[in-house]
C-alpha positions as CSV (number, residue, x, y, z in Angstrom):
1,X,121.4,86.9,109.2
2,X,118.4,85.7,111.1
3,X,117.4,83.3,108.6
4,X,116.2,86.3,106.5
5,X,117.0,87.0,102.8
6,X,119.1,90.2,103.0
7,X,117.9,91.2,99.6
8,X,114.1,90.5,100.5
9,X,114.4,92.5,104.0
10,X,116.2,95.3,102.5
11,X,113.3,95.3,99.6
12,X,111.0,95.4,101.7
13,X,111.9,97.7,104.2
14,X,112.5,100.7,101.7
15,X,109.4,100.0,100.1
16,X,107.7,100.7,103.7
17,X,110.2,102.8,105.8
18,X,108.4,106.5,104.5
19,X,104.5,105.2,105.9
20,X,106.1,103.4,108.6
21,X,105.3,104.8,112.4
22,X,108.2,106.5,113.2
23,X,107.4,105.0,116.8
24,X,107.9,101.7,115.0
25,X,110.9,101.4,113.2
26,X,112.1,98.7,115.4
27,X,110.0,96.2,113.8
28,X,112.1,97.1,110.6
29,X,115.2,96.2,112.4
30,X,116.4,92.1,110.8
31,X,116.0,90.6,114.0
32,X,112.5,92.0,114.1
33,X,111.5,91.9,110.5
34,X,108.2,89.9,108.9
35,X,107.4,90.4,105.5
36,X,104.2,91.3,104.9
37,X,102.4,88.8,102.7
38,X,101.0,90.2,99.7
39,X,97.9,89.1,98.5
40,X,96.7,89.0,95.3
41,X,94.0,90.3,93.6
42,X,90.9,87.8,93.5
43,X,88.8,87.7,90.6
44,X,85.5,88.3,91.2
């Protein structure tokens, strides 16, 4: 599937599909799809 985990795509797309631009939802689509990279808290 597009090189893509399923499990990681579907994850993450739930996780963002409710404050997602509803103008946008084709980025959500797996041919579209990048992960956001979550950073991590840096301590100070």
């Amino acid at each position: 599937m597009n090189d893509i985990d399923p499990q990681a795509w579907l994850a993450d797309v739930l996780a963002r599909i409710n404050s997602h631009p509803n103008h946008r939802l084709d980025e959500l689509l797996p041919w579209n799809w990048k992960q956001i990279s979550r950073r991590e808290p840096q301590a100070a």
